[in-house]
C-alpha positions as CSV (number, residue, x, y, z in Angstrom):
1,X,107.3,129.7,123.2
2,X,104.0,128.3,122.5
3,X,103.9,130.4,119.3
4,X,106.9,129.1,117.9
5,X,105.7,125.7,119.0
6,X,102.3,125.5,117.7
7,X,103.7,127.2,114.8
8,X,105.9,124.5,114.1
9,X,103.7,121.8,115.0
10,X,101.3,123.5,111.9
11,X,103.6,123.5,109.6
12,X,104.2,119.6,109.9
13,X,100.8,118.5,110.2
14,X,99.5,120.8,107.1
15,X,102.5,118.8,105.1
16,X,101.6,115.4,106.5
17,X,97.7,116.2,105.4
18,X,98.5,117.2,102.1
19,X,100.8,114.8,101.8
20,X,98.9,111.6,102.3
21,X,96.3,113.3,99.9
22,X,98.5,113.4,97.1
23,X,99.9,110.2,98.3
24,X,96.8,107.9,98.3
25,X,93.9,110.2,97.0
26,X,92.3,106.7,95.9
27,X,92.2,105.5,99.1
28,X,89.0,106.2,101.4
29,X,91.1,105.9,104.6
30,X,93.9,108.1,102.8
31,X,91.6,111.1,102.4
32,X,90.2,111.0,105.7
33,X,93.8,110.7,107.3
34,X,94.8,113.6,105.4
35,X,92.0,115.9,105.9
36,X,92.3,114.7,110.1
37,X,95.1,116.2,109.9
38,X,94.1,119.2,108.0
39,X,91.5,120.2,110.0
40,X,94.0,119.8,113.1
41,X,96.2,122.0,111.4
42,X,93.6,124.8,111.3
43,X,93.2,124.7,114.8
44,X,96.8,125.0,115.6
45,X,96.6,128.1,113.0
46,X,93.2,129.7,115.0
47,X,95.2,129.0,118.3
48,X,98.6,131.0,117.0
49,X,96.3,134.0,115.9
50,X,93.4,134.1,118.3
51,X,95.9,136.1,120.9
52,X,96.6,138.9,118.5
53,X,93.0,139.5,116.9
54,X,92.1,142.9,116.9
55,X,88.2,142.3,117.4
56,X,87.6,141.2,120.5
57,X,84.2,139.6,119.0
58,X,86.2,138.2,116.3
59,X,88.5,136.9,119.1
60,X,85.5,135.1,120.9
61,X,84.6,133.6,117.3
62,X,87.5,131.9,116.6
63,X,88.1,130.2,119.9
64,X,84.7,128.6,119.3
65,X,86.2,127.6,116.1
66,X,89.1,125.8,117.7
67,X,86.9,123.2,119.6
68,X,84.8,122.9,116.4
69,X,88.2,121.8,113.9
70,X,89.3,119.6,116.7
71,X,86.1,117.9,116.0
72,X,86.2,117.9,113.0
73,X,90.1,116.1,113.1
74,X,88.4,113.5,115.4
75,X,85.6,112.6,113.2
76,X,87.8,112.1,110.1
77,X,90.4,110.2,111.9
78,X,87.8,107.7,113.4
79,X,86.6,107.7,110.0
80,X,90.0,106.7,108.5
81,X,90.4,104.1,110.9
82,X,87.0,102.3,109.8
83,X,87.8,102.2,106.4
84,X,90.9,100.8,107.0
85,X,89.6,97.6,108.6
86,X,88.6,95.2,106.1
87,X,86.5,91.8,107.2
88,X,87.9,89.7,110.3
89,X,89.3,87.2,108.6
90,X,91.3,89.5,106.4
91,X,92.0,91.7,109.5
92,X,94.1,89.3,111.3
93,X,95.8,88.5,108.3
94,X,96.6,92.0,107.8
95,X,97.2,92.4,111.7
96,X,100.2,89.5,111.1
97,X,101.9,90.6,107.9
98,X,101.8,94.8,109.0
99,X,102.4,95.3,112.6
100,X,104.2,98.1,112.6
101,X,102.7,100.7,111.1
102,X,99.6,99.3,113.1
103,X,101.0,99.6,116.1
104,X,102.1,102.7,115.3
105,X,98.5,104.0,114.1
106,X,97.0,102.3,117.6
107,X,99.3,103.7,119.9
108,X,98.6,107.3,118.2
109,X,95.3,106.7,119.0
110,X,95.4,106.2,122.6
111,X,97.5,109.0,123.2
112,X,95.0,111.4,120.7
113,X,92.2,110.0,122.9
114,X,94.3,111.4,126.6
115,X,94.7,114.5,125.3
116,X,91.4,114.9,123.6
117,X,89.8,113.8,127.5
118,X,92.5,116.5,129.0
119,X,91.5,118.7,126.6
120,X,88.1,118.6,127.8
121,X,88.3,118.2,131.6
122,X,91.0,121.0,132.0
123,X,90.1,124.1,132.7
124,X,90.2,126.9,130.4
125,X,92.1,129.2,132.1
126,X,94.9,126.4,132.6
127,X,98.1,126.6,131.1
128,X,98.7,123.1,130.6
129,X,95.9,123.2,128.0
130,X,98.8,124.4,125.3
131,X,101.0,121.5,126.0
132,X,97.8,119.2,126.1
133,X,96.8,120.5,122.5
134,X,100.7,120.3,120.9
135,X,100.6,116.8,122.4
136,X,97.9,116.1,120.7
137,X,99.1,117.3,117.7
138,X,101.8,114.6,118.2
139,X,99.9,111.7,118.5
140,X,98.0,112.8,115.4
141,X,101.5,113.1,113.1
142,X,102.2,109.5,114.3
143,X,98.6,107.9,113.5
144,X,99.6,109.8,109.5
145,X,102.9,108.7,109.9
146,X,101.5,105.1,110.4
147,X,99.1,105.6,107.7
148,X,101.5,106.2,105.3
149,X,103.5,103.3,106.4
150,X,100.4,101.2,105.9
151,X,99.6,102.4,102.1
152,X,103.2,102.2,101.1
153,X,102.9,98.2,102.2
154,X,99.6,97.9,100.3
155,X,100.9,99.1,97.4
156,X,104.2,97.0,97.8
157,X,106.0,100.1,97.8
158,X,108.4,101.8,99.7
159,X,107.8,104.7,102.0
160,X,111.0,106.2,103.6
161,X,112.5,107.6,100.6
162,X,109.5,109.4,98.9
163,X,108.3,110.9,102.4
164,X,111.7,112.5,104.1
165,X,112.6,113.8,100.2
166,X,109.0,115.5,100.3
167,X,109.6,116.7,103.8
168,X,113.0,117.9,103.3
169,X,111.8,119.8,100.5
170,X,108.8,121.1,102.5
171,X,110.6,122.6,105.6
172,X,113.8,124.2,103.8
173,X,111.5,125.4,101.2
174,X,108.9,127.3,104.4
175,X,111.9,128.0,106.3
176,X,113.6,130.1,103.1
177,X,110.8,131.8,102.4
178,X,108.9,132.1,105.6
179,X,112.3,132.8,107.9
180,X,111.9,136.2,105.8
181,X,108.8,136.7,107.5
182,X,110.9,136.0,110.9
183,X,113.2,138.4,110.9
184,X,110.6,141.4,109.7
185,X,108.8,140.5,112.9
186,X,112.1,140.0,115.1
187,X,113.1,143.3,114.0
188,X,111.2,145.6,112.4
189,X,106.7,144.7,113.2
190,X,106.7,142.8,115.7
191,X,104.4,139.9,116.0
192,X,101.2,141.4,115.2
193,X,98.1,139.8,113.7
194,X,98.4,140.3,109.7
195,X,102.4,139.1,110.4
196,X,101.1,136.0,111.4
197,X,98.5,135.4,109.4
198,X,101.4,136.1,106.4
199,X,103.6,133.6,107.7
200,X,101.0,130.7,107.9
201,X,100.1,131.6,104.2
202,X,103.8,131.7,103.1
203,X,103.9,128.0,105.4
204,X,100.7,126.2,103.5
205,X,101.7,128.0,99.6
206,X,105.4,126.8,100.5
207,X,104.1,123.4,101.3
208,X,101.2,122.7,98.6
209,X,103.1,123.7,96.3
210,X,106.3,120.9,97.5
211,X,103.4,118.1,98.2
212,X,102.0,118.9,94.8
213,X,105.2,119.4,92.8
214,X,104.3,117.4,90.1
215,X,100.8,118.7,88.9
216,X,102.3,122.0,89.2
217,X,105.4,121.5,87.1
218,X,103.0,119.4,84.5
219,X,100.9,122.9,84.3
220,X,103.6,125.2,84.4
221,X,105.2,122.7,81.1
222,X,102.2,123.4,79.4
223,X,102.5,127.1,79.7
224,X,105.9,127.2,79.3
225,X,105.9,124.7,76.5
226,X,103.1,124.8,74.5
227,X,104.3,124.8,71.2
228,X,107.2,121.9,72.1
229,X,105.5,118.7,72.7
230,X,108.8,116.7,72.5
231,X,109.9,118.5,75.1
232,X,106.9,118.2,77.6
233,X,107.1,114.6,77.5
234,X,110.3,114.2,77.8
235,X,110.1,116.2,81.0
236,X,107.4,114.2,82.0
237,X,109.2,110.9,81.4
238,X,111.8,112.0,83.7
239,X,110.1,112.9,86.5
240,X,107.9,109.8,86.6
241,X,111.1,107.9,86.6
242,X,112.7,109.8,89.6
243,X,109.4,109.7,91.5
244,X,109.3,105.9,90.4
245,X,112.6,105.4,91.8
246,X,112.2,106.8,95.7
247,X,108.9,104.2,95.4
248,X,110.0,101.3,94.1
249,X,110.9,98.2,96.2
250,X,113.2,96.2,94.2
251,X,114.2,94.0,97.1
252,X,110.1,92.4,97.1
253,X,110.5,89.0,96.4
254,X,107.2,88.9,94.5
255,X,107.4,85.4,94.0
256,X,107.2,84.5,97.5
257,X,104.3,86.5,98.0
258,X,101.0,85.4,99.1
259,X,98.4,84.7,96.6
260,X,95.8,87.8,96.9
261,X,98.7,90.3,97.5
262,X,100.3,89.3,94.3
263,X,96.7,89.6,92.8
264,X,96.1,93.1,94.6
265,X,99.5,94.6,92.6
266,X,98.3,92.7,89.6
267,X,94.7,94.5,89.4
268,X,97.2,97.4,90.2
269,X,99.1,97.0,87.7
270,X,96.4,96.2,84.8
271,X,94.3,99.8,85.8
272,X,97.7,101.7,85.3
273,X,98.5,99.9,81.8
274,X,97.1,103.5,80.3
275,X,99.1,105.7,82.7
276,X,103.3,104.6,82.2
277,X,104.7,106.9,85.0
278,X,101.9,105.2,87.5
279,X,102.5,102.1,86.3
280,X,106.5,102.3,86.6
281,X,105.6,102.7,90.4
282,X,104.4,99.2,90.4
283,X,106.3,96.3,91.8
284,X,105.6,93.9,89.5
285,X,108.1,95.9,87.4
286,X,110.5,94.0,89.3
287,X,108.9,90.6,88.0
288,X,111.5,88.2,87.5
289,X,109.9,87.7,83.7
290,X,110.6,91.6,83.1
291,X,113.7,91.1,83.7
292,X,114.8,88.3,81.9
293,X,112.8,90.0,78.6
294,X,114.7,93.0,79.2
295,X,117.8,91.1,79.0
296,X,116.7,89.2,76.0
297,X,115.9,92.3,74.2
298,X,119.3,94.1,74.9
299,X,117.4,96.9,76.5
300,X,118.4,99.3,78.8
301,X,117.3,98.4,82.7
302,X,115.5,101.3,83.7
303,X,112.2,102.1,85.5
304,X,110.8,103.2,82.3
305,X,112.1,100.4,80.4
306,X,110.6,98.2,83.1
307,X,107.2,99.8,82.9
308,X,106.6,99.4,79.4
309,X,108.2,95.8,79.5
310,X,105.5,95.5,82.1
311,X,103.0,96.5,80.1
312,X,103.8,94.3,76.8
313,X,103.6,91.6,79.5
314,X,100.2,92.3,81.0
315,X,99.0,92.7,77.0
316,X,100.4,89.4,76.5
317,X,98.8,87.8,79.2
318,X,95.1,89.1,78.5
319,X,95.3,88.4,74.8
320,X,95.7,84.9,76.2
321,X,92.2,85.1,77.6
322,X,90.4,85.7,74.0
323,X,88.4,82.9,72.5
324,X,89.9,80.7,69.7
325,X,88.8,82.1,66.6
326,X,89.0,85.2,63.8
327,X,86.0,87.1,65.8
328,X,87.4,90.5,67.2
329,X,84.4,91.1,69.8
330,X,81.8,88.7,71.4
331,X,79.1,88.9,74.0
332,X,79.5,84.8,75.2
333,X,80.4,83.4,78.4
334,X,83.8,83.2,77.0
335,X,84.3,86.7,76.2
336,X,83.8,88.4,79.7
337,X,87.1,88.0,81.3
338,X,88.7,89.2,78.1
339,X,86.2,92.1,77.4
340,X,86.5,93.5,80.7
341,X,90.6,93.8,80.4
342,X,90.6,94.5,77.0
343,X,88.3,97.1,76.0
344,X,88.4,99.4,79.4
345,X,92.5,98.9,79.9
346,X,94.3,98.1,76.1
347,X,92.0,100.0,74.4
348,X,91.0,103.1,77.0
349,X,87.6,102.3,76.5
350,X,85.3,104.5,78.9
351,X,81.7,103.0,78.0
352,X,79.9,104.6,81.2
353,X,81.3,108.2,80.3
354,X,79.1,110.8,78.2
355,X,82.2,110.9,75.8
356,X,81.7,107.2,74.9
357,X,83.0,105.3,71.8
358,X,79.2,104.8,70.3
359,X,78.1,102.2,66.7
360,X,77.5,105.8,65.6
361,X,81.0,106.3,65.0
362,X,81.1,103.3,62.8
363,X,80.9,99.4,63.5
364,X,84.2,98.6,65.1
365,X,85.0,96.1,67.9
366,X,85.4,99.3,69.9
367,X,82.0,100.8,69.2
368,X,79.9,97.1,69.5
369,X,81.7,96.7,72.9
370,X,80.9,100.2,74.3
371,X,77.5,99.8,73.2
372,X,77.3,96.0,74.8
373,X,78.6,97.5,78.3
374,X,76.7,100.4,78.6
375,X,73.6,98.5,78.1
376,X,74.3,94.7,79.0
377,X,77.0,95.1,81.7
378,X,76.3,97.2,84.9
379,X,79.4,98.8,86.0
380,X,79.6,96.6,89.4
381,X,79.3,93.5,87.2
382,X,82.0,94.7,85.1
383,X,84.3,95.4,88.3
384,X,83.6,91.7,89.6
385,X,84.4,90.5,86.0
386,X,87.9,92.2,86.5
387,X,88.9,91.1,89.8
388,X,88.1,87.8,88.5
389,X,90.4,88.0,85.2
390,X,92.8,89.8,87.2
391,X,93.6,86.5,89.6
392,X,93.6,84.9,86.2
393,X,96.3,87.2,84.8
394,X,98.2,86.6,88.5
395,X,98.7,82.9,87.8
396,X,99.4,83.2,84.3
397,X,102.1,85.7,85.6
398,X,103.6,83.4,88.4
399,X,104.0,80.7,86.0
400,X,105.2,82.0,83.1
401,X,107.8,83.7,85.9
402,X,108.5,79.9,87.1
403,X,108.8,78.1,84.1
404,X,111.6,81.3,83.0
405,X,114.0,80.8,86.3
């Protein structure tokens, strides 16, 4: 029973980890919820095996390991939760507008903390220690459960969709191929020590390859098409716009929303003007302005269509920060807001890579600005620089929005 249970119970929380990896890999607080739940996972895995190791030695080994990834889980989950807390004043802000998945995260917590301190002050040889641990295991799906609440908010996104269609896919996908494994063991092996080990490989290949469907499907395209670039694109196209759709939130009123949210999506939203299928993920596609230019045009309405619409928007709106005059490029005052939207996002301009644009290459716009960055601009000045134009492209947004309805 406690096979079958902890069994289970890994299955979820290896999904759940990889999950909110793929998820929110950008996030600090992301990666450290996902690899808690990781390194949990491996300790439900050495817990299902450690009975049916051979090696008595080897047996003794991986108990001390168990204790060791639990650890570990801790470390990274207290390590999520401080990177999650921004300054006071913003905390209680953020305390107000997201209590749920909050709540959520905190009440995970406590009960992760009472089984950790059961954990501890049982005794080994009790049997309660197994139903202490799956507990455990529990409270930690919740606290990732929350977490993934939490990004989906930050990102104005929704987060039911995306997460039951990934974790549909997940489990019938490990029960297929892994209920195989099942049956050889109900009636043919037995439940033996390389059975197991099998069917927790066939449980994490069945899952990685669900969480991280669409890497893998971009690789396998390139294999398969290689010679039919047409066709790889338009594969990608429609898989950004299914994964678009289960993230969306059309029913955002982006309008109504506070002044440094609608900034957050707009900084957002200008880093992903070089990636479409990131960008259609954005709610500000939803921007009352997108629409009504969609409608102007006579174009289709469509995530796609949105994204680009999007992006012709957010070009608009930083050519609007150039200086008046016939000068391409300048190193003023006036320039910085436009240089540091400009160059890095409309142009892909990487100045601080080895692969830079250089004067070298011949005395363009490009070239003079990647040579002004690299040795003018430090890369922290140039991030201040776009958080500043980016509240400047917010406003321009809003009211350009406002003056349409």
């Amino acid at each position: 029973m406690s096979m079958t249970l902890f069994v289970l119970l890994y299955g979820f929380t290896a999904w759940l980890g990889f999950y909110l990896l793929e998820r929110g890999w950008q996030r600090w607080w992301m990666r450290l919820a996902g690899l808690a739940l990781l390194a949990y996972a491996v300790a439900l895995a050495l817990a299902v095996l450690n009975p049916y190791v051979p090696s008595t030695q080897t047996a003794v080994q991986m108990l001390r390991l168990i204790p060791l990834s639990i650890l570990l889980a801790t470390l990274f989950l207290l390590g999520a939760v401080v990177a999650i807390a921004p300054g006071f004043a913003a905390w209680n802000q953020r305390l107000e507008q997201q209590k749920r998945p909050f709540t959520l995260i905190w009440l995970s917590l406590i009960l992760y903390s009472l089984g950790l301190a059961l954990l501890i002050f049982l005794p080994a040889a009790s049997g309660w220690r197994v139903w202490v641990m799956a507990g455990s295991g529990l409270a930690l799906l919740l606290a990732g459960l929350g977490t993934a609440i939490l990004y989906a908010q930050d990102v104005g996104q929704v987060w039911y969709p995306h997460l039951i269609r990934s974790l549909d896919y997940a489990f019938f996908t490990a029960v297929l191929f892994g209920g195989q494994i099942v049956l050889a063991m109900a009636f043919y092996f037995g439940v033996t020590f390389p059975t197991l080990l099998l069917l927790l490989g066939v449980i994490t290949a069945a899952v990685l390859v669900i969480v991280f469907v669409g890497p893998v499907q971009t690789a396998v395209d390139h294999i398969a098409f290689s010679r039919l670039p047409q066709i790889r694109h338009a594969r990608s196209e429609l898989r950004a716009e299914s994964d678009a759709a289960q993230l969306v939130n059309p029913s955002l009123d982006l309008l109504e929303l506070d002044e440094a949210t609608f900034t957050q999506h707009t900084r957002r939203a200008l880093s992903q003007l070089g990636n479409l299928p990131r960008l259609a993920a954005n709610p500000l596609t939803y921007l009352p302005l997108v629409e009504m230019r969609l409608q102007a045009d006579g174009h289709e309405d469509h995530t796609l269509s949105r994204a680009a619409e999007l992006k012709a928007i957010l070009t608009e709106s930083i050519a609007r920060l150039k200086p008046p005059g016939d000068e391409a490029f300048g190193t003023t005052a006036a320039w910085r807001h436009y240089n540091a939207l400009y160059f890095p996002y409309v142009m892909g301009l990487r100045p601080y890579t080895r692969h830079h644009v250089s004067a070298e290459n011949g005395d363009t716009p490009a070239a003079q600005a990647a040579d002004w960055f690299r040795s003018q601009v430090p890369q922290r000045t140039l991030y201040n620089w776009q958080n500043d134009a980016a509240r400047l492209i917010a406003r321009d947004l809003r009211e350009r929005s406002r003056q349409k309805i």
